[in-house]
FIKOLZA-1660 file (N, C-alpha, C; in steps of 0.1 Angstrom, whole numbers, plus 5000, padded with zeros to 4 digits):
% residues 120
   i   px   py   pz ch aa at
   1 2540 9758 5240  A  X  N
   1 2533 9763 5251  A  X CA
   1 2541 9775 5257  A  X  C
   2 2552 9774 5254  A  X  N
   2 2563 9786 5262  A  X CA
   2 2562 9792 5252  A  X  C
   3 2557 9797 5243  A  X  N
   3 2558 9809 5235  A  X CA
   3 2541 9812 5238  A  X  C
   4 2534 9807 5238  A  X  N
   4 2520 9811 5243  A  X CA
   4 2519 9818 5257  A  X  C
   5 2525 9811 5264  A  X  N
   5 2526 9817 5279  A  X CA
   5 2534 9831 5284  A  X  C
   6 2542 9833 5273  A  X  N
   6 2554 9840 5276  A  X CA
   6 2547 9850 5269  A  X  C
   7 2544 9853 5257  A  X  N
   7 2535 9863 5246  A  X CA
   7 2519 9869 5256  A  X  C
   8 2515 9860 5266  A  X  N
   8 2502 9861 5272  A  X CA
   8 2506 9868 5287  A  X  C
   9 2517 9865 5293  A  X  N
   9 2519 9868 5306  A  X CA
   9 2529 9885 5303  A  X  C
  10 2535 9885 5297  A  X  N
  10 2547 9894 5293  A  X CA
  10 2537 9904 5283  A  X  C
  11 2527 9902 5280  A  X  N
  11 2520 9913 5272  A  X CA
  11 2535 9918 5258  A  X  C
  12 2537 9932 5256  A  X  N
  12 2541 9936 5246  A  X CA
  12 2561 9941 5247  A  X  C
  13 2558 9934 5264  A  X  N
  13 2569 9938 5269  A  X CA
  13 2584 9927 5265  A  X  C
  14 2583 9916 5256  A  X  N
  14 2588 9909 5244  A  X CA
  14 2582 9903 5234  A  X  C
  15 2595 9906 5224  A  X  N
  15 2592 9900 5211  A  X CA
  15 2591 9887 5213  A  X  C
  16 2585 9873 5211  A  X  N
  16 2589 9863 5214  A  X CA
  16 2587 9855 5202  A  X  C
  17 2597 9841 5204  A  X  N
  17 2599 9830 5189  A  X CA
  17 2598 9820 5194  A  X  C
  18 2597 9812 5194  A  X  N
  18 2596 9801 5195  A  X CA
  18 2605 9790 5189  A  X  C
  19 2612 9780 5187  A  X  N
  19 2617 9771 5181  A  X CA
  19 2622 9758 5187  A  X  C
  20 2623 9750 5177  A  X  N
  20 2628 9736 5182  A  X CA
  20 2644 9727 5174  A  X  C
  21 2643 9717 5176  A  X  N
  21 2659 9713 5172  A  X CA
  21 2650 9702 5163  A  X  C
  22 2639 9694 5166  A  X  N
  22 2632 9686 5160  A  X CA
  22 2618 9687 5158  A  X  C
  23 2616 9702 5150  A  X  N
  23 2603 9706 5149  A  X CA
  23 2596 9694 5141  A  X  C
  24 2580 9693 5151  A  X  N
  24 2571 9682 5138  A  X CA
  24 2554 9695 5138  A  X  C
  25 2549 9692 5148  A  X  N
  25 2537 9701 5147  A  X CA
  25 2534 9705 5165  A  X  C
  26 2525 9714 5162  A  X  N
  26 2518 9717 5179  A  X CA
  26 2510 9709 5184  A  X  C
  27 2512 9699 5192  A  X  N
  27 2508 9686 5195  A  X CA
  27 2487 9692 5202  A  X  C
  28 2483 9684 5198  A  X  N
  28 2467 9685 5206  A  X CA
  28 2470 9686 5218  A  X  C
  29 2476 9681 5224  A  X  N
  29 2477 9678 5238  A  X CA
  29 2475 9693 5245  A  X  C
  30 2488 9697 5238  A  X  N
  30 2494 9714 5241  A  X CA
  30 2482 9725 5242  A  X  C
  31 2476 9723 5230  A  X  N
  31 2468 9733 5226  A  X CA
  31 2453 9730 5232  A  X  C
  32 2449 9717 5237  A  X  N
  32 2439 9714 5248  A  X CA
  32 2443 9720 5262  A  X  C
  33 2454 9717 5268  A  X  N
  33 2457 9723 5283  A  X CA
  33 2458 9737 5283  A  X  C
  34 2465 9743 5272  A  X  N
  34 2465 9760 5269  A  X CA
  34 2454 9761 5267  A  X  C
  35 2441 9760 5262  A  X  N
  35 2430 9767 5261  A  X CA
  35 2422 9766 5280  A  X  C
  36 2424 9755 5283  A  X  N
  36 2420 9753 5295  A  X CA
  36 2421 9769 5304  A  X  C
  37 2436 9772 5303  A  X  N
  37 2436 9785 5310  A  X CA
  37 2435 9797 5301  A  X  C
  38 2432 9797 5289  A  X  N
  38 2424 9805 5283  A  X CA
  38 2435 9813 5271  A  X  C
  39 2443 9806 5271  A  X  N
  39 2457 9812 5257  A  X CA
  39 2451 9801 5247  A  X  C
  40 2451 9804 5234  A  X  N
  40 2448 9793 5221  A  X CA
  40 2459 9795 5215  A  X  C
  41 2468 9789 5210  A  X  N
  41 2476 9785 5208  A  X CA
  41 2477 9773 5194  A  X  C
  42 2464 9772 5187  A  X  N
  42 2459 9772 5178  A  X CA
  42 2461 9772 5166  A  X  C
  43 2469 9785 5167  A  X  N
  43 2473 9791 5152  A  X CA
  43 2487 9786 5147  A  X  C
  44 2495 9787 5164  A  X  N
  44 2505 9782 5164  A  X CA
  44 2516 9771 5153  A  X  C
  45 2524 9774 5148  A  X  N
  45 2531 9763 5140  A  X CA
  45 2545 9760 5150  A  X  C
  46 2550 9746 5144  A  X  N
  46 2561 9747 5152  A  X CA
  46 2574 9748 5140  A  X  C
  47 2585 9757 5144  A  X  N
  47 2595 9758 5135  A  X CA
  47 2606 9752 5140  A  X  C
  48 2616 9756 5129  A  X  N
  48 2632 9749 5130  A  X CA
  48 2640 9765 5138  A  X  C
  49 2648 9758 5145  A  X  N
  49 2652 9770 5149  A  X CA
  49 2665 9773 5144  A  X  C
  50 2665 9768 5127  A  X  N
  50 2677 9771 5114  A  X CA
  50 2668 9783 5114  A  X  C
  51 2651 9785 5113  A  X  N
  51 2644 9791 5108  A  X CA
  51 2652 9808 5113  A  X  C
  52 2660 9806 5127  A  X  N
  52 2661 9820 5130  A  X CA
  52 2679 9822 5130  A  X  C
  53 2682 9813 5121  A  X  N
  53 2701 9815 5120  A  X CA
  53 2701 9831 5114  A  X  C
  54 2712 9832 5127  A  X  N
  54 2719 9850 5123  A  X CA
  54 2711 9859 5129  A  X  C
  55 2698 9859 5134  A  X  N
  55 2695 9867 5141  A  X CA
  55 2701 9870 5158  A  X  C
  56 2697 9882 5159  A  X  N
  56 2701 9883 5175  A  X CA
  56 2690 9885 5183  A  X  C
  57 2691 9883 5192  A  X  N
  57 2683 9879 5206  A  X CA
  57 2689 9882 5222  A  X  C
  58 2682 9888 5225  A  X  N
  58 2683 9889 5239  A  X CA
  58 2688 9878 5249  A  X  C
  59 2676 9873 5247  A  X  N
  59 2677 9856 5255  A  X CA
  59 2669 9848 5247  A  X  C
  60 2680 9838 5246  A  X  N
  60 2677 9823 5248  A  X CA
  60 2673 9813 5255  A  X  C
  61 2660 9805 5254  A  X  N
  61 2654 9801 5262  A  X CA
  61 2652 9790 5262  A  X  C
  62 2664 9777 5263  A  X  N
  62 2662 9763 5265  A  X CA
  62 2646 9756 5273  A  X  C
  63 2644 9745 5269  A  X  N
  63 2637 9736 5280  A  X CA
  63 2639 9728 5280  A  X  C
  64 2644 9720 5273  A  X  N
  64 2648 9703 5268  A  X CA
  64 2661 9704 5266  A  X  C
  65 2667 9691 5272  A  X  N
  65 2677 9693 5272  A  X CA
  65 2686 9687 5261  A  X  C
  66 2678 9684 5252  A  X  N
  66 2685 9681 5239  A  X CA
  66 2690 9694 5232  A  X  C
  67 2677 9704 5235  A  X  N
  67 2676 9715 5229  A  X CA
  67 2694 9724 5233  A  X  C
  68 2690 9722 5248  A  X  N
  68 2706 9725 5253  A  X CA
  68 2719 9719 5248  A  X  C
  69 2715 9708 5244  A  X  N
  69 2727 9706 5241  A  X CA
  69 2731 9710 5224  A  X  C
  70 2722 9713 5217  A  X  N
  70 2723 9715 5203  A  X CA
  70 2713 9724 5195  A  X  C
  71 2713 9736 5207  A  X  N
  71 2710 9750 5205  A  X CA
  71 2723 9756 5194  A  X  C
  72 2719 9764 5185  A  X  N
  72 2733 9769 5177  A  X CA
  72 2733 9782 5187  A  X  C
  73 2744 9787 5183  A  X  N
  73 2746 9801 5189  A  X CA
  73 2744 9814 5179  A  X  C
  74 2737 9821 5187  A  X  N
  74 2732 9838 5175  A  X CA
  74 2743 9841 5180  A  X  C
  75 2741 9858 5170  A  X  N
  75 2749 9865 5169  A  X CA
  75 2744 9869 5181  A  X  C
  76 2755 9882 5183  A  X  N
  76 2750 9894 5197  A  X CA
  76 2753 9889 5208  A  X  C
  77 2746 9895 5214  A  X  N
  77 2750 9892 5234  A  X CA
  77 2741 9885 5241  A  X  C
  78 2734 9876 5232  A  X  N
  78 2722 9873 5241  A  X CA
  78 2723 9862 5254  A  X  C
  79 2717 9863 5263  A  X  N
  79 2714 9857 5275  A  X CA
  79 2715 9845 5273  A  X  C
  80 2716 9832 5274  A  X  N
  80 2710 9820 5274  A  X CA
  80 2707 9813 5287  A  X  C
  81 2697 9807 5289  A  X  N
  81 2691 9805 5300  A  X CA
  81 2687 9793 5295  A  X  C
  82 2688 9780 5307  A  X  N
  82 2684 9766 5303  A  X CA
  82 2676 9763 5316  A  X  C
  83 2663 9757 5314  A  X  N
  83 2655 9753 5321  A  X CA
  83 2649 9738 5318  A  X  C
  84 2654 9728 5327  A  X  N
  84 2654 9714 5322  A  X CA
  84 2642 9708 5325  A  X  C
  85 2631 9707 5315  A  X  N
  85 2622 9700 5317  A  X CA
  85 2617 9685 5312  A  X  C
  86 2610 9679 5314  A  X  N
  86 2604 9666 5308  A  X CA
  86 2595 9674 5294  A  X  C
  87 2598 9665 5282  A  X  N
  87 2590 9668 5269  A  X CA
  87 2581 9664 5269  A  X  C
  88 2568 9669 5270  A  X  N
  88 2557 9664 5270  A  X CA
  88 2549 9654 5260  A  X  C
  89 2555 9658 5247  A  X  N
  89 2555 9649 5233  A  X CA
  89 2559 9630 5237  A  X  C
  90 2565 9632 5245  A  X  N
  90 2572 9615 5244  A  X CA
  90 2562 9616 5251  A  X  C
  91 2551 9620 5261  A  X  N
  91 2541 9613 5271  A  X CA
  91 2538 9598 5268  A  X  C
  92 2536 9587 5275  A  X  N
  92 2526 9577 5268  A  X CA
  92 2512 9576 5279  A  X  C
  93 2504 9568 5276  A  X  N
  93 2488 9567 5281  A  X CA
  93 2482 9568 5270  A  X  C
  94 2467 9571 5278  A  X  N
  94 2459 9575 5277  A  X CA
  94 2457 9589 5273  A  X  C
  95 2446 9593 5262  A  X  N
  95 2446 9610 5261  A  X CA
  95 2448 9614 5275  A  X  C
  96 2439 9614 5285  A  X  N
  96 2439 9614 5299  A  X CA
  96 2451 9623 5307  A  X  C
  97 2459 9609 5304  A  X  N
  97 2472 9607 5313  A  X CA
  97 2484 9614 5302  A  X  C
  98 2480 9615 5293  A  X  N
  98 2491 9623 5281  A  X CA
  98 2491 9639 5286  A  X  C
  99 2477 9640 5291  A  X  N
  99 2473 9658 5288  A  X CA
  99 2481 9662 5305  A  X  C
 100 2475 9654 5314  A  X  N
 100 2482 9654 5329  A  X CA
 100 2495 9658 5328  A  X  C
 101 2504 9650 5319  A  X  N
 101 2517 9655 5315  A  X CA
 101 2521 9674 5314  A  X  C
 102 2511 9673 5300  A  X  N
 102 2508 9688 5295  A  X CA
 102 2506 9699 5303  A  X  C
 103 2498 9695 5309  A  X  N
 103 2495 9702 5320  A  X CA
 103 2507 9707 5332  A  X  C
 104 2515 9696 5336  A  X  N
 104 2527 9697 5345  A  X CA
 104 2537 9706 5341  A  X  C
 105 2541 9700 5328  A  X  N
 105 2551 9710 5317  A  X CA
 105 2544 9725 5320  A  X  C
 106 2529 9726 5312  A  X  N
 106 2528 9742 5315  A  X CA
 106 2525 9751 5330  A  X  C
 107 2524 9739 5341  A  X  N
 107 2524 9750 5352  A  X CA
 107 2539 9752 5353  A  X  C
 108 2547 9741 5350  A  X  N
 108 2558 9744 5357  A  X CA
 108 2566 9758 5347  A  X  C
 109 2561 9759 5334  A  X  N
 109 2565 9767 5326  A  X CA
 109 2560 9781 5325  A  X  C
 110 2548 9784 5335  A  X  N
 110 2538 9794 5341  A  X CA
 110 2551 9801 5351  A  X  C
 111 2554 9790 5359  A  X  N
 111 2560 9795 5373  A  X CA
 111 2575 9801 5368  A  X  C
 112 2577 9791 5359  A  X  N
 112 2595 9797 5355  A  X CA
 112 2594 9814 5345  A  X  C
 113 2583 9811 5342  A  X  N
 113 2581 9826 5333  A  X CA
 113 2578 9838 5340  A  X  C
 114 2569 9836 5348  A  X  N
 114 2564 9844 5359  A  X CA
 114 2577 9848 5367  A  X  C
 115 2584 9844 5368  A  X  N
 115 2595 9843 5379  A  X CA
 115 2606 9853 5368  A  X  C
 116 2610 9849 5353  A  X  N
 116 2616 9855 5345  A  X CA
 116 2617 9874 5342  A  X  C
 117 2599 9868 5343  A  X  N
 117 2595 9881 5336  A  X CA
 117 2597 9892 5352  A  X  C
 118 2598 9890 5358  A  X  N
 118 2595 9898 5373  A  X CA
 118 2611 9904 5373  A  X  C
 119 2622 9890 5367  A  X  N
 119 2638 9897 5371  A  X CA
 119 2642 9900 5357  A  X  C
 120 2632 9907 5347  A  X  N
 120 2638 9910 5333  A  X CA
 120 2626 9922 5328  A  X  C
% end
């Protein structure tokens, strides 16, 4: 969802990647609430973020704080920024009450990016 948001709000003004520490797939959940506000996210795969060893980067962009704690480190100068959220994946319920979740994660992930993009 934070690479949909961030690629949709930020237009061409970053490159953006995406990755995880325990990539499986782009959960339905995700890609029901993102279409809601009108990003598909669809296409979307989810990767390892071995997938991006040795590259450099600007900023690093934690949300989980697993991810924090067992982010590797790139080369270069890049930023790292950690933003501690609830994983929406472990939700339990109902579809319902699962997507409610989804939903929370991406406003709050709306506001933290909007807020990003304004001081970057």
């Amino acid at each position: 969802m934070a690479e949909g948001l961030l690629q949709h709000e930020a237009g061409n003004r970053f490159q953006v990647q995406s990755a995880g520490v325990e990539p499986s797939r782009v959960r339905p959940e995700a890609i029901e609430v993102m279409r809601e506000i009108g990003i598909d996210i669809s296409t979307h795969r989810s990767k390892a973020v071995n997938e991006f060893a040795g590259q450099e980067f600007d900023y690093v962009i934690t949300v989980c704080d697993n991810a924090k704690q067992s982010c590797p480190v790139f080369p270069g100068s890049a930023r790292y920024l950690h933003w501690s959220m609830d994983d929406p994946a472990v939700a339990q319920g109902s579809n319902e009450e699962r997507k409610t979740v989804f939903r929370r994660v991406r406003d709050d992930l709306g506001t933290r990016i909007h807020s990003f993009i304004k001081e970057n």
